[in-house]
N, C-alpha and C positions, 0 to 999 in steps of 0.2 A: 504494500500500500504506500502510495505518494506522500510523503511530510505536507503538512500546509505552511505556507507561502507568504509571509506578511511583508507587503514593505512601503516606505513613508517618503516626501519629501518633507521638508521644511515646510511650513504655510507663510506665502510670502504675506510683506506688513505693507497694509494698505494704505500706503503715504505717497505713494506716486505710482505711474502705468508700467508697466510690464516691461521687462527689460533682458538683452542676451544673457546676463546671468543667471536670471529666469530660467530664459529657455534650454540653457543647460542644464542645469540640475534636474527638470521636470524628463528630458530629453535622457539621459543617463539614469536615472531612475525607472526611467519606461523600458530602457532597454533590460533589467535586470527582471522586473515584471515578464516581458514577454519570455524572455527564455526561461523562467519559472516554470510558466503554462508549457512552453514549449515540452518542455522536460517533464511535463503530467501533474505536477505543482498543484493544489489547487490554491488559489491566490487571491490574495485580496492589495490592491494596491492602491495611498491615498493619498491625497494632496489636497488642498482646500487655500483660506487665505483667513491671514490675522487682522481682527477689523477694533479694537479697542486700544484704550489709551491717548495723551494727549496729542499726542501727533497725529495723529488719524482725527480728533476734535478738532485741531487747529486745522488742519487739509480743507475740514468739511467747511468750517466759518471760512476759510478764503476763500472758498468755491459758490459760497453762497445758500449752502446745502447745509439739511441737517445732518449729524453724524449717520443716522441708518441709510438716509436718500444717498448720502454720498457710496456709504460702502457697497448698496444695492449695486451704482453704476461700475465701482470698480473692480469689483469680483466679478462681473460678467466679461467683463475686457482678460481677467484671467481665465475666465472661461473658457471665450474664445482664444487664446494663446494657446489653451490645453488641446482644443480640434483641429487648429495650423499643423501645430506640430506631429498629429497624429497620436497622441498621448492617450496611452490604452488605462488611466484610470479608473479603477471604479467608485471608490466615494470621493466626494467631497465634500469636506468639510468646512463649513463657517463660525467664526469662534461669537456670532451675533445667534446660531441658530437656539432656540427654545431646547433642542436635545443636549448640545454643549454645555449650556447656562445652566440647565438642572443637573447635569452627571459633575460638574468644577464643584457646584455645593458639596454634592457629596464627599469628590474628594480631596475639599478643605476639610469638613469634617473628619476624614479616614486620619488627614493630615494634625487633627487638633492635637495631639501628644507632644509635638515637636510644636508648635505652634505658641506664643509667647507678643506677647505688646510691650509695646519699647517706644522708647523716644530717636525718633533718627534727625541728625545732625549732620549733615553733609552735603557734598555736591549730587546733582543728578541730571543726566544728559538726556535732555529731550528727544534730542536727533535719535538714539537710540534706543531710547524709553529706557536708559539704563542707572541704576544705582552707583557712582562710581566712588568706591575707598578713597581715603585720603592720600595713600602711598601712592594711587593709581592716575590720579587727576594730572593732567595738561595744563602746569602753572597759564600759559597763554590764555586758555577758553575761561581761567575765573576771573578775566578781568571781561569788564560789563560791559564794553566796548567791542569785544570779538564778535564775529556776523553769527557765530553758534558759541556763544559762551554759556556754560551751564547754570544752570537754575542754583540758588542756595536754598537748600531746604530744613527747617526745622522744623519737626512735625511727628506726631505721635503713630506709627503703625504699627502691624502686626510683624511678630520678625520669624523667620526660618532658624531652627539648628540644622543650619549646613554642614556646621563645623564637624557634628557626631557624626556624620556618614565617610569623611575624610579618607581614612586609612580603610574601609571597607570597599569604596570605589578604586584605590588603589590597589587593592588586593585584587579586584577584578580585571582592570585591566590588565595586571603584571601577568595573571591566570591567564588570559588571554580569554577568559567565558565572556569576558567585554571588551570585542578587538576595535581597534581606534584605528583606518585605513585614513593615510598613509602613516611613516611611523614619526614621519615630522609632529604632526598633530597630533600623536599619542606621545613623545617627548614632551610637546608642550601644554598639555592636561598634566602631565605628569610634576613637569616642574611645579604647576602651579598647586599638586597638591604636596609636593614640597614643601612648600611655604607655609602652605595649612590653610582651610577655608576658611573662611570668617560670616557669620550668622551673618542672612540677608532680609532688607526689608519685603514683605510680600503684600503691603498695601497702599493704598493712596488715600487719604482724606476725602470725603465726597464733595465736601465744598470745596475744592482745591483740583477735584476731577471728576466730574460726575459720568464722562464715560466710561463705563465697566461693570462687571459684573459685584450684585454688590457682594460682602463679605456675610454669611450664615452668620445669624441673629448680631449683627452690628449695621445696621442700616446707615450708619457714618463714615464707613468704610468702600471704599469697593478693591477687588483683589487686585495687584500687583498685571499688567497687560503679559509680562513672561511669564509667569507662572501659570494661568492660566490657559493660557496659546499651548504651552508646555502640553498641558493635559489634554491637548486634541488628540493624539496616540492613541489614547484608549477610550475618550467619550466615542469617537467616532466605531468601537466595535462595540459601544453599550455596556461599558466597563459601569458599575463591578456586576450585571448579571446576565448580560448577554451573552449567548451561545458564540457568537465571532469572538468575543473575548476572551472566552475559555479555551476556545478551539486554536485563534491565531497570536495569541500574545503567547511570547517573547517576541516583536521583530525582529526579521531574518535581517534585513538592512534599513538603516534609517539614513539616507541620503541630504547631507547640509551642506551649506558653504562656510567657508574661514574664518567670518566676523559673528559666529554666533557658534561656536565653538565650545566655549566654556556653555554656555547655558546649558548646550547638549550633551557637554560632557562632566561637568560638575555637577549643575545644578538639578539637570531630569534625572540622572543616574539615585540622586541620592532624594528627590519624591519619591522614585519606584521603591527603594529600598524602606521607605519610609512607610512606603504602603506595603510592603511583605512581598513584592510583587520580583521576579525575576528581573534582570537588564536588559537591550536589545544584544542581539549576539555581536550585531557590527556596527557602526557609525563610520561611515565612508565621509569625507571632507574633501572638499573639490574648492578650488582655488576662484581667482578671479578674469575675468576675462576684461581686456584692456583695446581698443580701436585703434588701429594705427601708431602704436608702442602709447598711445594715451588713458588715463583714467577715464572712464565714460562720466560725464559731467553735464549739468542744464547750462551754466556759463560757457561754458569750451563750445557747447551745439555740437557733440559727437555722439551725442546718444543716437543709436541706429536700432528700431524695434525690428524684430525676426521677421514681422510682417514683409520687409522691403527687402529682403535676400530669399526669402521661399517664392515669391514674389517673380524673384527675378531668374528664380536658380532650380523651384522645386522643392519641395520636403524632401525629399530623399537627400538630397544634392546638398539642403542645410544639414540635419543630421548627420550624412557621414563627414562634413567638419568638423561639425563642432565635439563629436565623440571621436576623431581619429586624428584635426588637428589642433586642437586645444590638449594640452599635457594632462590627463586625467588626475594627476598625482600632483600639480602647480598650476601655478597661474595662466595663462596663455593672451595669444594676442587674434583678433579679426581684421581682415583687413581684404579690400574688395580684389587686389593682384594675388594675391595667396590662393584665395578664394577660388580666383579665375585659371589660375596654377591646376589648384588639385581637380578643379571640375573635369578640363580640359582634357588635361594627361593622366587625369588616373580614371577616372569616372567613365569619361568619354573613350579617351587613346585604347584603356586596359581594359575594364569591365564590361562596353559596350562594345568595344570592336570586338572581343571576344565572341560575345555573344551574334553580332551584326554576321562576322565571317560563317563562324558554325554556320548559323540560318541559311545562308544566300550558297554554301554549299550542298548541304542537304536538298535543297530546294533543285538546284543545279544537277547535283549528279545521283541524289539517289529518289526525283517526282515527290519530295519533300516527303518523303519514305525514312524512318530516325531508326527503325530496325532494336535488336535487343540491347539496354543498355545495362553495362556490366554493373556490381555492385562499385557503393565507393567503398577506395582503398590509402584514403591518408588517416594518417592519426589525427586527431582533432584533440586531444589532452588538456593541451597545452595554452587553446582557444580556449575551453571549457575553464579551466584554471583562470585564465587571464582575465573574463569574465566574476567569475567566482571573487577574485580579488579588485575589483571594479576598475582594472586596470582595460578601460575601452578603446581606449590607442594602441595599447599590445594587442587587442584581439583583432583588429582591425590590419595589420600590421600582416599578422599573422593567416588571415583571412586574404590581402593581396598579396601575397607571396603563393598561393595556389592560384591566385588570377595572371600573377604573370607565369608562373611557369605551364600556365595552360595555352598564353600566349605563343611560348619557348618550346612548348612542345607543336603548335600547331607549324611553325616556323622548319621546325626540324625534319616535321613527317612529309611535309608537303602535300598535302593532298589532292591539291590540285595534278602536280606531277605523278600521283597513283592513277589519279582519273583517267590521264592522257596513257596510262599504260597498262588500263581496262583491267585492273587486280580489281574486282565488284567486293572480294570477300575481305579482303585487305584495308579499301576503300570504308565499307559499311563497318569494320572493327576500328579502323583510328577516327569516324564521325562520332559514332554511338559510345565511343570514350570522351571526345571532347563535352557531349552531352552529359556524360555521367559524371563530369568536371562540374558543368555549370549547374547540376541539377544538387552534385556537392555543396558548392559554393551560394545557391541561394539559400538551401537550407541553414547554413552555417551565418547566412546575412540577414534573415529573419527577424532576428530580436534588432538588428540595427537600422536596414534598411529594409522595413516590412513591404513597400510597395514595391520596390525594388524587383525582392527574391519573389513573392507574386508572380510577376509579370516574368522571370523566366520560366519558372515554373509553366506557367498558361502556356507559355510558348514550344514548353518543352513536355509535356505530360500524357500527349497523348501519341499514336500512330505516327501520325503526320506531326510535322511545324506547325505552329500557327503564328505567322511573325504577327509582331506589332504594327501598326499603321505608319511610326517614326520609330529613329533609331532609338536605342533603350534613354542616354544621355547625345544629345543632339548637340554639336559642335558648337561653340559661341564663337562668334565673330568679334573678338578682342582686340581693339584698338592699340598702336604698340608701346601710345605716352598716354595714362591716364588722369 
């Protein structure tokens, strides 16, 4: 019987539209869904978006919207982000929905043991809705003149013992039963619980923030926007008595990016353990992605939404960039010549001429007659593995090294030169191998490029060919100074 399948991205925070780092993480986390299912998995994979806190208040007052009108229009534009990209999700979750709000009571409550009111004294960064230590703070942003200078807060909340989970989350990761991908980002959880955590605020003042949920029987209060968000993992399986949640919690992978790090490695490790509850097995950490060696910025004007390169290029065409040439393991850069690089010669040159040549041969010498095609015979381990360690540029890597040497073999066999020298039997054994290459190689590009491997598939599945109406990835006409 099939293990079940859980896995999460991060729920992006509703304070501005949709963005390529977005689209990577949802994109790389889709891919690890599909080969789930692929593999008999039965799966549940979720993503939603974080709609509380001040910044998401302040968004909605400059927009001229209440806080819910605003978050209603912004979580659909994440929606649609999730359809461009072909995002095989199945829930989504909203941290505004009535199912969330009533499952976070509960578990604050679960949470009351650890739970404690304090007076908090310090700095607090809006931009990130984050609590920041004194040791931690950017002398620059506390002066009142920075364009994001932080808030000074003195104000009575509820506090977390973070602190008592410390060396027990340490224990986990060291065990590796809480692995931290890559081991850069499990160093630096690590350092930090070197240091040792320090108990955190988990509320806000209602007069001070009335968007949120409020705090169980303190109607003064509402909870903390991370702590909260936190808990969409398991409201969204109907934690603590739903069937999906007995069935799919531990997550297999919970998919984040670099600046929210700690949250997912300090501070949800040690609610779960707070709540009795096991860890996720992995926390995969995926870098930043940068425009033309630049930060994506509203001042710069280099923000580019995914809309305007699938647009131009194809879903298939954007995902196999942004999971083969973005560093899965670091930060990576986009940039429209790179782009137009890999479309060209790898997409078009390797994977489609591959496939264009087979066709127009078959069709050519054997009445588009494909004949029996042999089993495949590469080892595929090592994709699987690479995969497994969400390392998506090895598997990809790994994936066109059997596209060009399918190329290197069709070069070598000549088939054309068998035709001319009427071997039929010879002829129909080196076709119905290059087929049993690409009917390899879709299956193997499934979880990557699902429309892709499809479409050779169709083309190749039956009797006969059945080409496509254009070639798989169609040549661009590239200008030579852009």
């Amino acid at each position: 019987m099939k293990t079940n399948y859980y896995i999460t991205t991060s729920i992006p925070y509703l304070n501005g539209q949709p963005h390529l780092g977005h689209a990577l993480e949802f994109v790389m986390a889709d891919v690890l869904a599909r080969s789930a299912r692929q593999n008999g998995h039965p799966t549940i994979f979720s993503t939603g978006t974080d709609e509380h806190g001040a910044k998401v208040a302040q968004a909605a007052a400059a927009s001229k919207m209440t806080p819910q009108a605003y978050c209603d229009h912004l979580s659909l534009e994440f929606k649609h982000l999730l359809k461009l990209l072909g995002i095989s999700a199945d829930r989504f979750i909203r941290t505004t929905d009535a199912n969330h709000e009533k499952r976070a009571g509960l578990i604050w409550k679960a949470l009351s043991k650890d739970i404690y009111k304090d007076q908090y004294t310090g700095w607090y960064d809006v931009k990130q809705e984050e609590f920041i230590p004194i040791g931690k703070a950017d002398p620059e942003r506390m002066k009142p003149e920075h364009p994001q200078a932080y808030q000074r807060l003195e104000e009575e909340n509820y506090f977390f013992r973070l602190s008592k989970y410390n060396d027990q989350i340490k224990k986990a990761i060291l065990s590796n039963s809480f692995q931290i991908l890559p081991q850069t980002r499990r160093n630096e959880i690590l350092s930090l619980l070197e240091e040792g955590l320090e108990d955190i605020s988990i509320s806000r003042p209602k007069d001070q923030l009335e968007w949120g949920i409020a705090v169980p029987g303190d109607t003064t209060q509402v909870m903390y926007v991370w702590l909260e968000a936190l808990m969409n993992y398991i409201t969204v399986l109907n934690y603590p008595e739903g069937s999906d949640f007995k069935d799919f919690w531990p997550a297999n992978v919970q998919v984040v990016g670099k600046d929210i790090l700690r949250f997912h490695g300090a501070i949800w490790p040690a609610m779960l353990l707070a709540l009795g509850l096991p860890l996720p097995k992995t926390l995969f950490v995926h870098g930043f992605i940068t425009v033309e060696g630049q930060t994506m910025s509203k001042s710069v004007g280099n923000g580019i939404h995914p809309k305007e390169i699938v647009n131009k290029y194809g879903l298939d065409a954007f995902r196999y960039y942004f999971l083969r040439h973005i560093p899965s393991y670091d930060d990576g850069d986009f940039s429209w010549q790179t782009f137009d690089a890999a479309y060209n010669n790898e997409l078009a040159n390797e994977l489609g001429n591959a496939v264009q040549r087979t066709v127009v041969m078959i069709e050519k010498y054997q009445d588009s007659v494909i004949g029996t095609i042999p089993p495949a015979t590469h080892d595929n381990a090592a994709i699987a593995k690479a995969i497994e360690l969400c390392k998506f540029d090895r598997a990809l890597d790994e994936i066109w090294q059997q596209v060009r040497g399918l190329n290197q073999y069709i070069d070598e066999e000549k088939p054309w030169e068998i035709a001319k020298a009427k071997d039929k039997d010879h002829l129909q054994e080196v076709l119905a191998y290059q087929v049993s290459c690409l009917m390899e190689i879709a299956d193997l590009l499934t979880p990557f490029l699902p429309e892709t491997a499809s479409k050779i598939q169709g083309i190749f599945n039956s009797e006969k060919v059945k080409p496509l109406p254009t070639t798989l990835f169609p040549k661009l006409d590239i200008p030579e100074k852009q």
